[in-house]
N, C-alpha and C positions, 0 to 999 in steps of 0.2 A: 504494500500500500504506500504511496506517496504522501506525503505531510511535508509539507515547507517548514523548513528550520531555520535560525541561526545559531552556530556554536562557537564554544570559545576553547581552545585546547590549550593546554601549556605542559611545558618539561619539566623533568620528575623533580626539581629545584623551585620550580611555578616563578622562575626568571623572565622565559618568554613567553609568549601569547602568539597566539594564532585566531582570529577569526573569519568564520568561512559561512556558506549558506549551504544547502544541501535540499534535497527531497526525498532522501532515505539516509539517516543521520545512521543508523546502525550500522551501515555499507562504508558511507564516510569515517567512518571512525576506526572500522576496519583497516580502511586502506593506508588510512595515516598509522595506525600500529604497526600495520607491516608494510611502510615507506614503499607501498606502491604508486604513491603521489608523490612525484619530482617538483623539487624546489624546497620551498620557505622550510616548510611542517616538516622533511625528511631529513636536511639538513640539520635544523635545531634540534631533532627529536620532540617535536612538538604534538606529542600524541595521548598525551592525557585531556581526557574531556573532563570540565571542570563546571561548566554551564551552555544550557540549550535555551532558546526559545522554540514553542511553537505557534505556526500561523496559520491561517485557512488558504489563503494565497500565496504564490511564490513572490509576487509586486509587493507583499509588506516585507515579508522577509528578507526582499533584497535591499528595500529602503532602510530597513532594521539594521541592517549590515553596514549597509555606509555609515549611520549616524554612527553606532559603537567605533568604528576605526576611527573617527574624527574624534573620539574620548581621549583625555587625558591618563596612563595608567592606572591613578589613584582612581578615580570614576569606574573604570573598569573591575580595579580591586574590589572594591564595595560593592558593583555587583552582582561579582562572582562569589562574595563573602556572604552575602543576603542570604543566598538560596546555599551556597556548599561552603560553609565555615572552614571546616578542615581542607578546602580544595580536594577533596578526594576525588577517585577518578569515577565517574559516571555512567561510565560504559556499561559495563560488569551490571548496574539494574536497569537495561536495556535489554538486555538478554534473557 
């Protein structure tokens, strides 16, 4: 089934940040686990999932997307803290 997302992954340090949009976030998050997506995320090891949105459309979620990457870290921080305090990784209760 397709769902529009926005996620936010970072590395097992939760130094970096990665955000991306998706319509199947389980799939996505796979691939970044197993760096079958070249570039940023395989690179850094940016494969922990630490926060999702979901949306009924894929036009909010990619609007959704732009506005967080124009966030300041700390904005971001408290985001991700809101919903997963520990940053832990997310995946794992997707499955």
């Amino acid at each position: 089934m397709k769902q529009p997302c926005v996620y936010i992954t970072s590395n097992l340090n939760n130094t970096t940040l990665y955000i991306g949009v998706t319509s199947n976030l389980i799939q996505r998050i796979y691939q970044h686990k197993n760096k079958q997506v070249e570039g940023f995320s395989s690179r850094y090891n940016v494969n922990k999932l630490v926060y999702f949105e979901v949306f009924d459309d894929m036009e909010n979620a990619i609007l959704r997307e732009k506005r967080l990457k124009k966030w300041n870290r700390s904005w971001k921080n408290r985001l991700i803290s809101q919903l997963n305090p520990e940053w832990t990784d997310l995946y794992p209760s997707l499955l």
